[in-house]
Backbone as CSV, one residue per row, in Angstrom:
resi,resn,N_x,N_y,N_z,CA_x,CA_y,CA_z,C_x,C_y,C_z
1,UNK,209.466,80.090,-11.188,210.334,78.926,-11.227,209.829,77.916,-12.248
2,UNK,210.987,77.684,-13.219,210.246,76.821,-14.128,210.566,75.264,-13.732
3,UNK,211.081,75.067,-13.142,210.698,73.587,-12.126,211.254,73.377,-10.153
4,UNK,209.975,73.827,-9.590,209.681,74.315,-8.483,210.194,72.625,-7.355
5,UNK,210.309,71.852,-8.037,211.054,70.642,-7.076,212.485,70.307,-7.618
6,UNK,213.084,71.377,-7.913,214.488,71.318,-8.016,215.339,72.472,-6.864
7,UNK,215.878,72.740,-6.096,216.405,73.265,-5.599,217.874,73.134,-4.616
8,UNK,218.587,74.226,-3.990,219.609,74.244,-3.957,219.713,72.902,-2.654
9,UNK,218.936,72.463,-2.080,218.665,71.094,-1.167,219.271,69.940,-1.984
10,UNK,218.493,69.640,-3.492,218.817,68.155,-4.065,218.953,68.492,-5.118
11,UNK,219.658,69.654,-5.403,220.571,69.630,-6.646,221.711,69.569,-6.746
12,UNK,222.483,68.832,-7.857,224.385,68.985,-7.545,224.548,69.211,-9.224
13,UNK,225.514,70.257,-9.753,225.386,70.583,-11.039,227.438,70.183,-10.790
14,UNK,227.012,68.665,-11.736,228.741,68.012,-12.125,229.418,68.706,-13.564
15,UNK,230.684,68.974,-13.653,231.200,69.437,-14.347,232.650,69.326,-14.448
16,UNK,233.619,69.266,-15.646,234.946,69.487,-15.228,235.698,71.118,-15.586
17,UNK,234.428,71.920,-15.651,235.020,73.119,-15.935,234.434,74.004,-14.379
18,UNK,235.054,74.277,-13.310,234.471,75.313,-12.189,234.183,76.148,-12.453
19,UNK,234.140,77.109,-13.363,233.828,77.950,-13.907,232.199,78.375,-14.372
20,UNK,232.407,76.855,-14.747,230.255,76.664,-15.056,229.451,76.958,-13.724
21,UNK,230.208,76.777,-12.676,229.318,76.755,-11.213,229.018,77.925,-10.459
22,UNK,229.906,79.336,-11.099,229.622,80.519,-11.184,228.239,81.172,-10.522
23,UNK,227.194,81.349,-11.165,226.336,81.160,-10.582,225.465,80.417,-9.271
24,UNK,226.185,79.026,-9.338,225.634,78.082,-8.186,226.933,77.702,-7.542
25,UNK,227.422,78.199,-7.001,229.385,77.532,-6.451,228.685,75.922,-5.696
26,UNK,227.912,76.349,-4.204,227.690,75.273,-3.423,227.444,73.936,-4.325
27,UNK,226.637,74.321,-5.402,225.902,72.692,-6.333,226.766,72.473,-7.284
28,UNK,227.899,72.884,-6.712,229.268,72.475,-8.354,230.041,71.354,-7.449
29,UNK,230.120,70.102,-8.554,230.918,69.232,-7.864,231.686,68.990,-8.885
30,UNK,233.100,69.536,-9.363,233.892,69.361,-10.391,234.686,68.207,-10.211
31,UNK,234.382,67.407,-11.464,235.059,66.121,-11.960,236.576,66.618,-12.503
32,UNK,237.124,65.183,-12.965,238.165,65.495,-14.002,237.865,65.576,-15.164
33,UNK,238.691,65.978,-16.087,238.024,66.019,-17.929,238.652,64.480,-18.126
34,UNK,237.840,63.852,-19.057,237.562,62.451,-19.687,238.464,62.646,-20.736
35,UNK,240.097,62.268,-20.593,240.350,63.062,-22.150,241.532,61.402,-22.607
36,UNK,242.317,60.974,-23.330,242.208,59.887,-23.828,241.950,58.855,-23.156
37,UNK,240.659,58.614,-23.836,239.959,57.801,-23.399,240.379,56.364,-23.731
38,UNK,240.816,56.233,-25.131,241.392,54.777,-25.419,242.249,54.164,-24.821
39,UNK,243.247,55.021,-23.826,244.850,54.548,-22.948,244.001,54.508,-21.722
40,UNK,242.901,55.383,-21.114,242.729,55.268,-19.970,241.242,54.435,-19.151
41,UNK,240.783,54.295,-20.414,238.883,53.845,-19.972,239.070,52.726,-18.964
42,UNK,240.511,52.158,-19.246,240.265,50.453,-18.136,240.500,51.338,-16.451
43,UNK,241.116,52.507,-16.357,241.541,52.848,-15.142,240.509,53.528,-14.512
44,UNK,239.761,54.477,-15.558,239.128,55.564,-15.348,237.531,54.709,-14.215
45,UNK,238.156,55.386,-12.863,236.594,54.676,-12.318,236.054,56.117,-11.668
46,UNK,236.556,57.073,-11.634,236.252,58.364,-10.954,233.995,58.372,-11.108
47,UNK,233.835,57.894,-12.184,232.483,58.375,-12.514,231.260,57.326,-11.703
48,UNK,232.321,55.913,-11.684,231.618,54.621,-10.463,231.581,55.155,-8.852
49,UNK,232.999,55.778,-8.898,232.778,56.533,-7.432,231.603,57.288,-7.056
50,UNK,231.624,58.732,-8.178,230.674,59.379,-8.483,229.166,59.149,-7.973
51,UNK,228.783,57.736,-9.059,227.807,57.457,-8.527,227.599,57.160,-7.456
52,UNK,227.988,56.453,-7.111,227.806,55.401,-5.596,227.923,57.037,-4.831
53,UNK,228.899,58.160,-4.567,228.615,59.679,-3.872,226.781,59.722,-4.108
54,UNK,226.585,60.212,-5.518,225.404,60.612,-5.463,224.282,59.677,-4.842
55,UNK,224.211,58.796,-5.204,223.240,57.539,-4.702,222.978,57.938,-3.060
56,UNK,224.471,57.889,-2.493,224.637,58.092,-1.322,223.847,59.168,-0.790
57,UNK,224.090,59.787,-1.175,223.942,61.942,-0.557,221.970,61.857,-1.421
58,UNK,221.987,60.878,-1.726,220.328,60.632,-1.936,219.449,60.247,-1.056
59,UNK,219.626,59.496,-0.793,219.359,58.561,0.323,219.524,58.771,1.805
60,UNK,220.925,59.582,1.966,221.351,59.745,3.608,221.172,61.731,3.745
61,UNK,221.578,62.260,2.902,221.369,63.545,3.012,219.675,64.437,3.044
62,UNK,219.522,65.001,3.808,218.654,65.805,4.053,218.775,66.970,2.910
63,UNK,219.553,67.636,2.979,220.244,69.540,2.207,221.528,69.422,1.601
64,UNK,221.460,68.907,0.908,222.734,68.782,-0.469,223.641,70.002,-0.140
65,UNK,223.082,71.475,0.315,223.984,72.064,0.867,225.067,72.501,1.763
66,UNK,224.479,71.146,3.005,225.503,71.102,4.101,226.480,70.489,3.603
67,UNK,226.654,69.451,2.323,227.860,68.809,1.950,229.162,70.035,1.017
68,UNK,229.935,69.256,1.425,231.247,70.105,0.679,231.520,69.250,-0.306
69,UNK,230.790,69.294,-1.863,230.564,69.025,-2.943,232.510,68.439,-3.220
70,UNK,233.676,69.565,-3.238,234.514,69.380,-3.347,235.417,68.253,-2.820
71,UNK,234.737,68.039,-1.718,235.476,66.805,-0.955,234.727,65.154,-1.098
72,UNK,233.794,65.302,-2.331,232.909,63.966,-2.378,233.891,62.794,-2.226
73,UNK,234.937,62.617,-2.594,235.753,61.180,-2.597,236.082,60.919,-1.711
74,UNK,236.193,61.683,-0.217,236.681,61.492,0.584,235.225,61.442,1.464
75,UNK,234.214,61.818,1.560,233.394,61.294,1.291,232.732,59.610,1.698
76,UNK,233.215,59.653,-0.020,232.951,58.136,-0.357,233.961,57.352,0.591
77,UNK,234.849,57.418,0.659,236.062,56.952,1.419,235.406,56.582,3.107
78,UNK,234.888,58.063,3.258,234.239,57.525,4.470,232.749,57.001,4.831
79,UNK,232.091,57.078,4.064,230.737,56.650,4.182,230.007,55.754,3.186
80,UNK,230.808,55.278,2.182,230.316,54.427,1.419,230.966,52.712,1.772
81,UNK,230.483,51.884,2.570,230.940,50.710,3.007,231.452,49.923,1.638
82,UNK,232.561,49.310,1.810,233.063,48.427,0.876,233.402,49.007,-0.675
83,UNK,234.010,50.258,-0.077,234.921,50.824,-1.275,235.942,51.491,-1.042
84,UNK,236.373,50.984,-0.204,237.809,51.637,-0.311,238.659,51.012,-0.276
């Protein structure tokens, strides 16, 4: 193992292609693609959510694997106070 304190516990591999997660399905948490950015950057908060998920599932999670990566917003919805 070329880095032995990474594992399928507290790893989450983000992406907007599912396809990349192939190998790791459970640690795939697929985003949306970032695509015009100039019409949409004032709306676009998906990646503030994001964080505040990960921060979260840092802090309160034990095994990154019991979470259902796919359902993080809802999630956030329910366990992140004062964002919804």
């Amino acid at each position: 193992d070329k880095f032995p304190l990474y594992n399928a516990s507290n790893t989450v591999h983000i992406d907007d292609l599912s396809r990349n997660f192939a190998m790791n399905p459970k640690q795939g948490l697929k985003i949306s693609a970032f695509r015009e950015s100039v019409r949409v950057r004032r709306n676009d908060r998906e990646l503030f959510f994001l964080a505040h998920y990960l921060v979260h599932i840092a802090v309160n999670v034990q095994d990154f694997v019991t979470l259902k990566h796919s359902r993080w917003q809802e999630y956030v919805a329910d366990n992140v106070p004062g964002l919804n």
